[in-house]
Structures are given as C-alpha cells and as structure tokens.
C-alpha positions as CSV (number, residue, x, y, z in Angstrom):
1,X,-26.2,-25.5,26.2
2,X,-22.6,-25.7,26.7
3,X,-20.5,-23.7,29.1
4,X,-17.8,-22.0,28.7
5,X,-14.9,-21.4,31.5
6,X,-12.2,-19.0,31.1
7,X,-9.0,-19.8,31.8
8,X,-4.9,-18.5,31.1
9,X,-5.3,-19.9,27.7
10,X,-7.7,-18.9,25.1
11,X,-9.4,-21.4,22.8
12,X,-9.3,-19.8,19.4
13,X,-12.3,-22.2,18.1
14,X,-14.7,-21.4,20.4
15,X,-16.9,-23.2,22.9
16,X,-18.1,-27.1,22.1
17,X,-20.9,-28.8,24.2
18,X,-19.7,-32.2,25.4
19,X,-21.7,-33.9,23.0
20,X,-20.0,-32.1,20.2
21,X,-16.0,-33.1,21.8
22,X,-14.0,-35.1,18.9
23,X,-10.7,-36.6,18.9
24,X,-10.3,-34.6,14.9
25,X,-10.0,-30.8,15.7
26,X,-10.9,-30.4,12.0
27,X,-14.7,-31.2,13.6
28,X,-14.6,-28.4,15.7
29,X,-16.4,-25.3,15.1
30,X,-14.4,-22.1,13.8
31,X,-15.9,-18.9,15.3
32,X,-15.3,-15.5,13.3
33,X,-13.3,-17.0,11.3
34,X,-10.5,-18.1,13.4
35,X,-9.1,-22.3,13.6
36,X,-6.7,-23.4,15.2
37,X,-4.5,-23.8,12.4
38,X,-4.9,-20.0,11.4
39,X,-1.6,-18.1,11.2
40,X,-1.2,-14.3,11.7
41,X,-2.4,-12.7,8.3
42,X,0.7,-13.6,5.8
43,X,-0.3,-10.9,3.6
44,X,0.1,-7.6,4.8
45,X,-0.3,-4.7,2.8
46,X,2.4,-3.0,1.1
47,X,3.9,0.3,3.2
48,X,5.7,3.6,1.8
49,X,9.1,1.8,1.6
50,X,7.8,-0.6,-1.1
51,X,7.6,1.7,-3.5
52,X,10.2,4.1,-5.8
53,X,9.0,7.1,-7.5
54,X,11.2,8.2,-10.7
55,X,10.3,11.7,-11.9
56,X,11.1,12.0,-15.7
57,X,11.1,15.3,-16.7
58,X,9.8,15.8,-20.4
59,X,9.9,19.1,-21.4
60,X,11.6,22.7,-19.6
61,X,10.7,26.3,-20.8
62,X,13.3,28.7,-19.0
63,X,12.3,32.4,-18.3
64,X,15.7,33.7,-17.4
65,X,15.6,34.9,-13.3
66,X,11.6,34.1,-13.3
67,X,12.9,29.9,-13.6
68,X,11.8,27.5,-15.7
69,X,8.7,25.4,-15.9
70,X,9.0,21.7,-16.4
71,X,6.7,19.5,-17.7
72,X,7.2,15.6,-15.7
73,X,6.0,12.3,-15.7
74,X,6.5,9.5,-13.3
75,X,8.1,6.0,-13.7
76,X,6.4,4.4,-10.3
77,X,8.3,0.7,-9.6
78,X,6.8,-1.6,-6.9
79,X,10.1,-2.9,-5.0
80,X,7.9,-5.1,-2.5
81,X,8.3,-8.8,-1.8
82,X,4.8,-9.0,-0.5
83,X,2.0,-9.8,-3.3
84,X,-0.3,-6.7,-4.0
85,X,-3.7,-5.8,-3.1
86,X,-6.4,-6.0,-6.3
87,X,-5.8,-2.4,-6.0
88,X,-3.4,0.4,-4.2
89,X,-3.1,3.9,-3.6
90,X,0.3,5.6,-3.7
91,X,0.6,9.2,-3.1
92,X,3.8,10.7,-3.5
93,X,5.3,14.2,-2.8
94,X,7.4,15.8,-5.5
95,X,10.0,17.9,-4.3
96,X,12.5,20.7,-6.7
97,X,10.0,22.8,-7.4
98,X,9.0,26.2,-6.4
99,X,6.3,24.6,-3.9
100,X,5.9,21.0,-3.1
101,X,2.9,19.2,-5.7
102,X,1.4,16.1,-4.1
103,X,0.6,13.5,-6.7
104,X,-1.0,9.6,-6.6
105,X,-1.4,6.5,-8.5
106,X,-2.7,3.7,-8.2
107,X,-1.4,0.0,-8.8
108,X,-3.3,-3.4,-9.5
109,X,-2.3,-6.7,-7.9
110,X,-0.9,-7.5,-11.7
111,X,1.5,-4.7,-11.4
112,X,-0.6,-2.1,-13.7
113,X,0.4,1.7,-12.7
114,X,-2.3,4.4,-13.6
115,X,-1.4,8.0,-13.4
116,X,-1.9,11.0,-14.7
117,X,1.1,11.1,-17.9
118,X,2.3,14.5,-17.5
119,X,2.0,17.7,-14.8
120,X,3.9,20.8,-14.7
121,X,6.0,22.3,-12.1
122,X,7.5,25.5,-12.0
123,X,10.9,25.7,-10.4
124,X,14.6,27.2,-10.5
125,X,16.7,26.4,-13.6
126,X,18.7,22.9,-13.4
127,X,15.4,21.9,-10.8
128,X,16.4,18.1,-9.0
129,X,12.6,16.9,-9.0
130,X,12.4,13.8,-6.5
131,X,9.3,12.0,-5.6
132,X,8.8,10.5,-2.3
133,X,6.2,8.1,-1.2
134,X,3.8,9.5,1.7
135,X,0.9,7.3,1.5
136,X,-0.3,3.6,0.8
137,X,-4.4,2.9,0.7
138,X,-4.5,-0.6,-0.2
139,X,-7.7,-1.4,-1.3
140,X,-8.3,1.9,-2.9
C-alpha cells in the first residue's frame, strides 16, 4: 500500500506506490478522470448572450381602443463561438404585449431550432414585440 503525503502542491493523478514510479507520466494512473495533461473544460455551455430572438409578427386583428391581437413567430439565431450541446433549452421573454408571455425552444448541436410556429399576443396597436433570452439548459 502506498502512502500518500500532502503537501502545497496537489498531484492531479493521484497516489503511486513506489513500485508503480515511471520516468513516462503517460504510465501513471488518472483518478476521476483527471491527467496531468487535462485542461479546464474547453467547452462550456452556451449562456443568454449567445442567443438572438427575432419576433416576426404574422398576422394583427385591431379592435379599435380594446388593441389589437397579433399572431408571431420567432426567428431564434445562435450567435455563439462555442460548439453546442446535443441539445439546449432557450427560454425567452417576449415583451410589447399587454402582459409579458414566456416562450422556449430548443436547439441541437447541428443548429436545428424547434418551437412552437405561431402564438398570439394581445397588445396596443403598432405593438414593438422583442424577445429576450432569460434562460439556457444545455442538455435539455
């Protein structure tokens, strides 16, 4: 059984017994998945700023004063350097309306957007709807 002193430095691949000591690092054991020539993870995932959120509106019915409803899809655009998760969450807040409506989709590592084509929104006449990203659940 080897033993193990702790010191001011920390030796990322673990404890060898003496018998086990070799001139080629490669030989050394890797503990939870850690070697000495790991970096810090490369690939983060991507955050709220990575994303733009286009709101296309596609059809308006106006009541006079009771405002208009709009009907409105989304043209989401990834913006990130970073390569994608096999799957992301986005959710998004789109602003205009009467109330806030919270919305999501969700993008593949190839770039594939899925969302719902069209919601509705009620709002004043001549309505600015603007999305903005909240929320990224990479893996989801």
């Amino acid at each position: 059984m080897a033993l193990c002193a702790v010191g001011t430095a920390l030796l990322l691949t673990g404890c060898v017994s003496p018998d086990r000591v070799s001139a080629k690092p490669s030989d050394a054991p890797v503990w939870a998945g850690l070697s000495s020539t790991s970096t810090p993870s490369a690939v983060l995932p991507p955050t709220t700023a990575d994303f733009d959120v286009d709101v296309i509106i596609t059809e308006q019915k106006c009541f006079g004063s009771a405002g208009c409803s709009y009907q409105y899809t989304i043209n989401p655009r990834y913006t990130g350097a970073k390569p994608l998760p096999d799957k992301t969450t986005v959710v998004f807040t789109v602003t205009g309306g009467e109330q806030d409506q919270i919305g999501n989709f969700t993008i593949a590592a190839d770039g594939t957007a899925t969302f719902d084509r069209e919601t509705s929104i009620d709002g004043p006449e001549g309505a600015d709807l603007q999305a903005t990203v909240t929320q990224v659940l990479a893996g989801r």
